[in-house]
C-alpha positions in Angstrom: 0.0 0.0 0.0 3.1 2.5 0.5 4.4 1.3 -2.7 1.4 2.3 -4.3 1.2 5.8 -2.5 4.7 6.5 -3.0 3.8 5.7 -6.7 1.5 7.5 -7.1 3.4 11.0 -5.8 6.5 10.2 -8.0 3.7 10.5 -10.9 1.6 13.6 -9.7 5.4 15.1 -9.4 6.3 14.1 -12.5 3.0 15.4 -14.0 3.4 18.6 -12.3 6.9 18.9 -14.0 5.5 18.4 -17.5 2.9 20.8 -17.1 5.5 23.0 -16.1 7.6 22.1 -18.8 4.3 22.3 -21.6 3.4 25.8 -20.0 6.6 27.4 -20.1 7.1 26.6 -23.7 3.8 27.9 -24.5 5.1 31.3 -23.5 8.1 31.2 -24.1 8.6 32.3 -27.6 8.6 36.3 -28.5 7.2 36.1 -32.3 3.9 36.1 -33.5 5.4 36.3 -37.0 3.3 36.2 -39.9 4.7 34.1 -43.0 4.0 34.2 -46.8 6.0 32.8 -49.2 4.6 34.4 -52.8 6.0 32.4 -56.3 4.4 33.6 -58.4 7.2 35.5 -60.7 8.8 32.0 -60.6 7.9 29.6 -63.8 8.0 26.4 -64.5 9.0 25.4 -61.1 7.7 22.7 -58.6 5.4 25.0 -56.0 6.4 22.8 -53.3 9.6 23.7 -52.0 8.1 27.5 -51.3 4.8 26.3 -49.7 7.8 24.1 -47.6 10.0 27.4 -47.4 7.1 29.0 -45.8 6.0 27.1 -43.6 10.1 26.2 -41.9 10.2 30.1 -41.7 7.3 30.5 -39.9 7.5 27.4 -37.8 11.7 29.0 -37.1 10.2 32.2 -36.3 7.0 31.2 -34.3 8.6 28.4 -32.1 12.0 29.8 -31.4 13.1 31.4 -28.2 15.9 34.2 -28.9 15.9 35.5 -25.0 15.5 34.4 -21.6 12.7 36.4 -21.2 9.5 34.5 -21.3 6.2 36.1 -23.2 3.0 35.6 -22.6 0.9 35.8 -25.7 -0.3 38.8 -25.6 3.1 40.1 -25.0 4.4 38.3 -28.5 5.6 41.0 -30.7 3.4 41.3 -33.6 5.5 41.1 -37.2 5.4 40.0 -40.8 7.5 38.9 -43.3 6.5 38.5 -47.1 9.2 37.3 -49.5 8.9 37.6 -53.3 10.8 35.0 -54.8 12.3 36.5 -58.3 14.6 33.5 -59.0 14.6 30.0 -58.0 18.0 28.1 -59.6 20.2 25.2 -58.4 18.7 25.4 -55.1 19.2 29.4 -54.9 16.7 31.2 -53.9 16.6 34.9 -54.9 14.4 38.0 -53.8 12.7 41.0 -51.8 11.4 40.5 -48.2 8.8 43.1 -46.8 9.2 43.3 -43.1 7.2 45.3 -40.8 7.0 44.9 -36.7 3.5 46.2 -34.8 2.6 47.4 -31.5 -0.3 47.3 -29.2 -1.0 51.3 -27.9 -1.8 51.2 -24.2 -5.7 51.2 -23.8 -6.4 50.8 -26.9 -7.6 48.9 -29.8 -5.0 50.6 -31.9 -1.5 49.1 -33.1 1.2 51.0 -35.0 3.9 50.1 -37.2 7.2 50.7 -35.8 9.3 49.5 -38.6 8.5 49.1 -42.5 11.5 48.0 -44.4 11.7 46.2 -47.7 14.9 44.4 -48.1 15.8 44.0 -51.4 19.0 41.9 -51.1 17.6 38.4 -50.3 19.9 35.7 -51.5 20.4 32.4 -49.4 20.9 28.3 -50.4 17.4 26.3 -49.6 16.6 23.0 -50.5 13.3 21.3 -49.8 13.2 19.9 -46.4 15.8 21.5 -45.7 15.8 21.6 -41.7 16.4 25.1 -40.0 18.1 25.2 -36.8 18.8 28.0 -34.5 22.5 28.3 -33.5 22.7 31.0 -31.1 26.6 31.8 -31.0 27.3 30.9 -34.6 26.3 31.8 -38.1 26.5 28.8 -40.7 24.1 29.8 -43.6 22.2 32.9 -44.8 19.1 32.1 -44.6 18.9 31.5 -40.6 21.4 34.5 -40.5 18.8 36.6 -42.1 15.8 35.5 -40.1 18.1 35.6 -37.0 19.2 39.2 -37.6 15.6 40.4 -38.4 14.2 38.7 -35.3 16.6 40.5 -32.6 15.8 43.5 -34.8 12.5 43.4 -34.2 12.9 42.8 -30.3 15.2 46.0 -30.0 13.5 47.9 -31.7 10.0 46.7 -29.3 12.6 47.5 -26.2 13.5 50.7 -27.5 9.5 52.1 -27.8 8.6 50.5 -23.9 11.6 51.6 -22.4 14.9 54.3 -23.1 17.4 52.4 -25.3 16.1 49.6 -23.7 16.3 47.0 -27.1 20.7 47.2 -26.5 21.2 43.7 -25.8 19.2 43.0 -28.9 21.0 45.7 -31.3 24.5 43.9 -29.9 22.8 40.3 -31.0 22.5 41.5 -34.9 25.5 43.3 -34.8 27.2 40.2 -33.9 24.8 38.3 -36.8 25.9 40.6 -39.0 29.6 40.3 -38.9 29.4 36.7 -38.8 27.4 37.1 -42.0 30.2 39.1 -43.7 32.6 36.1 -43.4 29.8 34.2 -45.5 30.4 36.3 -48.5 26.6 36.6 -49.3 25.1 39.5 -50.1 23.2 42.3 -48.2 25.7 42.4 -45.4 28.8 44.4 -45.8 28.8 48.6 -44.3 29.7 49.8 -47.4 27.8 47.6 -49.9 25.0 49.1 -49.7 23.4 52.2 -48.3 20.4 50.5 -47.3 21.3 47.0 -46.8 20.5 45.0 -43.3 24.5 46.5 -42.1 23.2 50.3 -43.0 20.1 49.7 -41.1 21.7 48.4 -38.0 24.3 51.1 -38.5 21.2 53.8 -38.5 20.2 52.7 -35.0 23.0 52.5 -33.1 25.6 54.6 -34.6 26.0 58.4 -32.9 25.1 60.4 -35.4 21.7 58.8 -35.9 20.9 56.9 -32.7 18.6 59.8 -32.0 16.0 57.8 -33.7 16.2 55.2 -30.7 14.8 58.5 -28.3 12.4 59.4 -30.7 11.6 55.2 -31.1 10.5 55.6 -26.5 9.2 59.1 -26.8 6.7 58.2 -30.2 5.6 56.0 -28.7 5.8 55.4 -25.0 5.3 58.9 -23.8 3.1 60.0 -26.7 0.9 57.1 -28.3 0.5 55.4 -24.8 -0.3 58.5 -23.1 -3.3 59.4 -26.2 -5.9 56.8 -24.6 -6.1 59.5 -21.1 -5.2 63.0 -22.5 -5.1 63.3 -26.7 -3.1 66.9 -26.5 -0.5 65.6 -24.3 0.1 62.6 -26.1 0.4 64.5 -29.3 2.3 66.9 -28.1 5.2 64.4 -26.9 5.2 62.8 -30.6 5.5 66.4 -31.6 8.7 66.7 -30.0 9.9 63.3 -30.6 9.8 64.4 -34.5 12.8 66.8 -33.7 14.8 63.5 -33.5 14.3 63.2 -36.3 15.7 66.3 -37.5 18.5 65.5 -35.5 19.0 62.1 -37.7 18.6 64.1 -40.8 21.1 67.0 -39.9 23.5 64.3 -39.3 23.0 61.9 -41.7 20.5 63.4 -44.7 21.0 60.3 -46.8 20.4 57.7 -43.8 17.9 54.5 -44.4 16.5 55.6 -41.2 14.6 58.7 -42.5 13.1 56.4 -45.2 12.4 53.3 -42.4 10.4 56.3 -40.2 8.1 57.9 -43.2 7.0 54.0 -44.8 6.3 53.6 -41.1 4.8 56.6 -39.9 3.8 59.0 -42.4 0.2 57.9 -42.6 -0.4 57.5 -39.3 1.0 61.3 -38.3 -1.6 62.4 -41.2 -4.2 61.0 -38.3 -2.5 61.6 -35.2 -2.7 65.8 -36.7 -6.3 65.7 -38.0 -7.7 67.8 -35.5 -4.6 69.3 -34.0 -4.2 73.2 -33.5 -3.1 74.6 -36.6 0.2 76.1 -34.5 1.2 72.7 -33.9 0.2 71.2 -37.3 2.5 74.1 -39.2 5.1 73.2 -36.4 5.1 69.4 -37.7 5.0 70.4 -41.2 8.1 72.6 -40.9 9.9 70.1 -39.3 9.0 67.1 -41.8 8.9 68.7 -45.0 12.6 69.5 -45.5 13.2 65.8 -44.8 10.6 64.5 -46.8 10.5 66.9 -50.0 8.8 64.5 -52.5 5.9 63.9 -50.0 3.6 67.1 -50.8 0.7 65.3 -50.8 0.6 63.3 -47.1 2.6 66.9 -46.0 -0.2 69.2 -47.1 -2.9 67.1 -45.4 -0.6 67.3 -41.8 -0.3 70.7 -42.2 -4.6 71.4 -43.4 -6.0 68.8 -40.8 -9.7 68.6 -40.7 -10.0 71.8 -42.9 -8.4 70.3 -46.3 
């Protein structure tokens, strides 16, 4: 009878460990990434290895864990990635990627796009089946370099907007990705490739001249988005100053990614945030953005009309 007892403990421990086990890894994970693989400018090719390519990137991404820090999941950071395959030979796959990370605003039903990039320098080796493992101290191919590099990215940059240069440990990750990545020879990777390759945009966040854009990154959106669900004017009024950040990153650096990044990103959405804005403050925003962003009359001239255009 103490046999069986004793049993039967060893086996409510051991359950008690595996739902321990099962629950942390349910949380674990910091990606709710969003997949799609499009073919469709590839002919005459077996549709397979793509619908496989997409799903190993989205089951890489998804199931994961790049930190000790353990998510709940509604603390997942929201992203997508949509690759355009352009050329599929010998195993080589060729393309664009589309990346964009979200985030929740506090009380709200609202999210906002932090980051909007198109990557036009996708080049990696993938055969069907083709297992993807995460090696966290070593690079070995491109393709888990690239979704490496772009997942750390997207955790810094979530840091950066809850907390002041809070995403560092995540910028040092991909800078370490990316100079592993240079010893690969592949494309996309080396400082002075490219002006707006995965090195430049790194480079745009954390070097001095236009790390600025990791203040304005908190400010946007902690002290000013976060803040619109209680007082609208004071929330506005912080991302109004946040934008002179900006003009900090484009004194400095005119011909930086970054400024390029922040207007695919945001330019819509300060069209909103402005709508019914004093005109003071609207003009204010306008002469701050439209030096920067010349070409962009249109999505300008509705910032700077509001509600009256």
């Amino acid at each position: 009878m103490k046999g069986i007892v004793k049993m039967d403990k060893w086996r409510v421990l051991l359950l008690g460990l595996l739902f321990a086990f099962v629950n942390q890894m349910s949380v674990a994970q910091e990606l709710k990434c969003n997949v799609e693989v499009n073919s469709q400018q590839v002919e005459g090719t077996n549709k397979s290895v793509f619908e496989t390519l997409q799903e190993a990137i989205s089951t890489y991404m998804n199931e994961t864990k790049f930190t000790n820090t353990s998510f709940s999941p509604i603390e997942k950071l929201d992203c997508r990635m949509f690759l355009t395959v352009k050329e599929y030979t010998d195993d080589r796959i060729k393309g664009e990627l589309q990346v964009q990370l979200s985030r929740p605003v506090y009380n709200s039903t609202y999210t906002t796009t932090v980051f909007n990039f198109r990557d036009t320098r996708i080049d990696f080796e993938y055969r069907e089946g083709d297992p993807l493992i995460f090696n966290e101290n070593s690079v070995d191919r491109n393709l888990t370099a690239l979704l490496d590099y772009y997942a750390y990215l997207f955790l810094a940059l979530d840091f950066d907007t809850f907390s002041p240069k809070g995403g560092q440990p995540f910028y040092d990750k991909a800078q370490s990705i990316v100079q592993q990545a240079q010893s690969l020879g592949e494309v996309g990777w080396r400082t002075f490739e490219d002006t707006k390759n995965r090195a430049a945009v790194l480079n745009g966040f954390t070097e001095s001249n236009t790390s600025a854009i990791r203040d304005l990154l908190y400010r946007y959106h902690r002290l000013g988005l976060d803040q619109m669900a209680t007082s609208v004017d004071k929330g506005r009024s912080e991302v109004t100053e946040s934008l002179e950040d900006l003009k900090t990153v484009a004194d400095n650096a005119p011909m930086s990614v970054i400024l390029s990044i922040f207007r695919d990103a945001k330019l819509d959405e300060l069209v909103n945030i402005y709508s019914k804005a004093p005109s003071t403050e609207r003009e204010k925003v306008y002469d701050l953005l439209q030096p920067i962003y010349p070409t962009e009359n249109d999505r300008l001239e509705k910032i700077k009309k509001g509600d009256e255009r």
